[in-house]
C-alpha positions in Angstrom: -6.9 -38.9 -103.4 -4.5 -41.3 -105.3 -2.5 -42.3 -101.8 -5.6 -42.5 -100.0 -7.2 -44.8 -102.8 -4.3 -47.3 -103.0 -4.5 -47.7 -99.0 -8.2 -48.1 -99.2 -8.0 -50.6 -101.7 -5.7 -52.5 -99.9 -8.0 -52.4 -96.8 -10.6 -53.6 -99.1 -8.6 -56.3 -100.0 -7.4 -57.4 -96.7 -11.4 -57.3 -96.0 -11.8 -59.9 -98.9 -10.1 -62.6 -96.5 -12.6 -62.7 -94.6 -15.1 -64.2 -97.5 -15.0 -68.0 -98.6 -12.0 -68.7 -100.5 -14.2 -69.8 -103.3 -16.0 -66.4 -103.6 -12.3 -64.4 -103.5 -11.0 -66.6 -106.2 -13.7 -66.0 -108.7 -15.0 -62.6 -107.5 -12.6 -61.3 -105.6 -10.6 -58.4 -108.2 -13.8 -57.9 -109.7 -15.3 -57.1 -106.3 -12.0 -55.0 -105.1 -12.8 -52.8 -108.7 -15.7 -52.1 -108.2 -14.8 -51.2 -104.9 -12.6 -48.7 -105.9 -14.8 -47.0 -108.3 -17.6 -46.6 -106.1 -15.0 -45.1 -103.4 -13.3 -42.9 -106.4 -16.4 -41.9 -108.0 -18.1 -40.9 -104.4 -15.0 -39.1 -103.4 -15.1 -36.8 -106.5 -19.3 -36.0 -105.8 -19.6 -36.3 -101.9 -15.9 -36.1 -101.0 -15.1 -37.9 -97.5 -18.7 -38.5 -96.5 -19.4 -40.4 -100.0 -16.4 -42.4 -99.2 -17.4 -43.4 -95.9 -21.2 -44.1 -97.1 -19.2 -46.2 -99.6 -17.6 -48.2 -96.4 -20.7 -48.5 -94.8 -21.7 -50.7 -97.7 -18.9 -52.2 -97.8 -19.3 -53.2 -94.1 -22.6 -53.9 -94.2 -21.9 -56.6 -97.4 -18.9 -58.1 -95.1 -21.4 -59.1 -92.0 -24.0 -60.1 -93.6 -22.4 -62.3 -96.4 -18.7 -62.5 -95.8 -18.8 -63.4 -91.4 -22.0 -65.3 -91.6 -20.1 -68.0 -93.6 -17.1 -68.1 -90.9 -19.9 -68.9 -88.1 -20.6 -72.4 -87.3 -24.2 -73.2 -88.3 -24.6 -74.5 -85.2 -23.9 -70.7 -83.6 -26.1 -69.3 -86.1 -29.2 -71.9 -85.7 -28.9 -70.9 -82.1 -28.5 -67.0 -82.4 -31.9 -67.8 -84.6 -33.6 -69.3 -81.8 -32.6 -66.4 -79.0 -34.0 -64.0 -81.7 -37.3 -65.9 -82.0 -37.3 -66.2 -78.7 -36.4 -62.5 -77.9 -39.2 -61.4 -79.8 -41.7 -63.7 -78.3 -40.7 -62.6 -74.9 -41.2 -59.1 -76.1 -44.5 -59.6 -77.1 -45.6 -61.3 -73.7 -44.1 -58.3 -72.0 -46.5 -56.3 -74.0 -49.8 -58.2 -74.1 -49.1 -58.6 -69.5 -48.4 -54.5 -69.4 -51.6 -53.9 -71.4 -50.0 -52.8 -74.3 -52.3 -53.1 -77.6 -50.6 -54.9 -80.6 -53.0 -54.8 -83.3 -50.9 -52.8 -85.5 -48.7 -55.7 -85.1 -50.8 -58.6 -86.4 -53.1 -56.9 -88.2 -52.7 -57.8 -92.7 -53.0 -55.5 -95.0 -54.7 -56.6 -98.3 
Protein backbone atom coordinates (compact mmCIF):
# COMPACT_ATOMS: atom_id res chain seq x y z
CA UNK A 1 0.00 0.00 0.00
CA UNK A 2 3.13 2.24 -0.27
CA UNK A 3 1.70 4.14 -3.60
CA UNK A 4 -1.62 4.27 -2.18
CA UNK A 5 -0.26 5.79 1.17
CA UNK A 6 1.92 8.55 -0.48
CA UNK A 7 -1.27 9.64 -2.57
CA UNK A 8 -3.43 9.58 0.56
CA UNK A 9 -1.08 11.56 2.41
CA UNK A 10 -0.95 14.06 -0.08
CA UNK A 11 -4.82 14.25 -0.11
CA UNK A 12 -4.48 14.64 3.52
CA UNK A 13 -2.35 17.39 3.03
CA UNK A 14 -4.17 19.17 0.45
CA UNK A 15 -7.15 18.79 3.13
CA UNK A 16 -4.92 20.73 5.64
CA UNK A 17 -5.50 23.97 3.50
CA UNK A 18 -8.54 24.14 4.38
CA UNK A 19 -7.63 24.76 8.35
CA UNK A 20 -6.48 28.29 9.71
CA UNK A 21 -3.07 28.97 8.61
CA UNK A 22 -2.12 29.25 12.21
CA UNK A 23 -3.23 25.60 13.12
CA UNK A 24 -1.20 24.12 9.73
CA UNK A 25 1.88 25.92 10.81
CA UNK A 26 2.09 24.50 14.19
CA UNK A 27 0.12 21.26 13.84
CA UNK A 28 0.01 20.70 10.53
CA UNK A 29 2.98 17.63 9.89
CA UNK A 30 2.25 16.43 13.14
CA UNK A 31 -1.44 16.15 12.18
CA UNK A 32 -0.50 14.72 8.40
CA UNK A 33 1.64 11.82 10.65
CA UNK A 34 -0.58 10.79 12.53
CA UNK A 35 -2.73 10.72 9.68
CA UNK A 36 -0.72 8.33 8.03
CA UNK A 37 -0.32 5.99 10.77
CA UNK A 38 -3.85 5.64 11.57
CA UNK A 39 -4.53 4.99 7.64
CA UNK A 40 -1.31 2.53 7.64
CA UNK A 41 -2.03 0.83 10.79
CA UNK A 42 -5.98 0.36 9.78
CA UNK A 43 -4.97 -0.86 6.38
CA UNK A 44 -2.77 -3.69 7.84
CA UNK A 45 -5.94 -4.80 10.53
CA UNK A 46 -9.20 -3.81 8.46
CA UNK A 47 -7.65 -3.35 5.10
CA UNK A 48 -9.75 -0.86 2.78
CA UNK A 49 -12.73 -0.53 5.14
CA UNK A 50 -10.23 0.57 8.12
CA UNK A 51 -8.86 3.06 5.72
CA UNK A 52 -12.02 4.57 4.76
CA UNK A 53 -13.31 4.52 8.65
CA UNK A 54 -9.99 6.37 8.99
CA UNK A 55 -11.34 9.10 6.25
CA UNK A 56 -14.48 9.31 7.77
CA UNK A 57 -12.65 10.74 10.79
CA UNK A 58 -10.78 12.54 8.95
CA UNK A 59 -13.82 14.19 7.34
CA UNK A 60 -15.63 14.49 10.08
CA UNK A 61 -12.53 16.52 11.96
CA UNK A 62 -12.36 18.79 8.62
CA UNK A 63 -16.30 20.07 8.94
CA UNK A 64 -16.52 20.42 12.20
CA UNK A 65 -13.17 22.22 12.95
CA UNK A 66 -11.37 23.04 9.78
CA UNK A 67 -14.85 24.66 7.52
CA UNK A 68 -16.48 26.12 10.54
CA UNK A 69 -13.53 28.64 10.81
CA UNK A 70 -13.79 29.60 6.87
CA UNK A 71 -17.68 30.58 7.62
CA UNK A 72 -18.40 34.01 8.41
CA UNK A 73 -19.80 34.22 11.96
CA UNK A 74 -22.39 35.98 10.76
CA UNK A 75 -23.49 32.66 8.44
CA UNK A 76 -22.97 30.57 11.38
CA UNK A 77 -24.95 32.77 14.08
CA UNK A 78 -27.74 32.54 11.51
CA UNK A 79 -27.59 28.78 10.58
CA UNK A 80 -27.82 28.71 14.66
CA UNK A 81 -30.98 30.52 14.70
CA UNK A 82 -32.81 28.31 11.67
CA UNK A 83 -31.70 25.29 13.76
CA UNK A 84 -33.34 26.68 16.95
CA UNK A 85 -35.93 27.60 15.07
CA UNK A 86 -36.30 24.28 13.19
CA UNK A 87 -36.61 22.50 16.20
CA UNK A 88 -39.15 24.69 17.80
CA UNK A 89 -41.31 24.39 14.73
CA UNK A 90 -40.91 20.78 15.10
CA UNK A 91 -42.10 20.61 18.35
CA UNK A 92 -45.36 22.77 17.61
CA UNK A 93 -45.99 20.40 14.75
CA UNK A 94 -45.99 17.80 17.41
CA UNK A 95 -47.79 19.18 20.47
CA UNK A 96 -50.93 20.58 17.30
CA UNK A 97 -50.94 16.63 15.84
CA UNK A 98 -51.44 15.31 19.39
CA UNK A 99 -48.16 13.91 19.58
CA UNK A 100 -47.03 13.21 23.37
CA UNK A 101 -43.50 14.60 24.17
CA UNK A 102 -42.80 13.70 27.62
CA UNK A 103 -39.98 11.63 26.85
CA UNK A 104 -38.72 14.74 25.54
CA UNK A 105 -38.71 17.05 28.58
CA UNK A 106 -38.83 14.78 31.08
CA UNK A 107 -34.99 14.85 33.60
CA UNK A 108 -33.54 12.18 34.60
CA UNK A 109 -31.89 12.40 38.10
Amino acid sequence: MTNALDVNRRLYSISLALYPAELRREFGDEMTDVFTQQLSDAWHGDHLWGALLVWQEALQELVCVALPSRIPPLLVAGVAALSASAVLLGLMYALLHGHDLNHLIAFHG
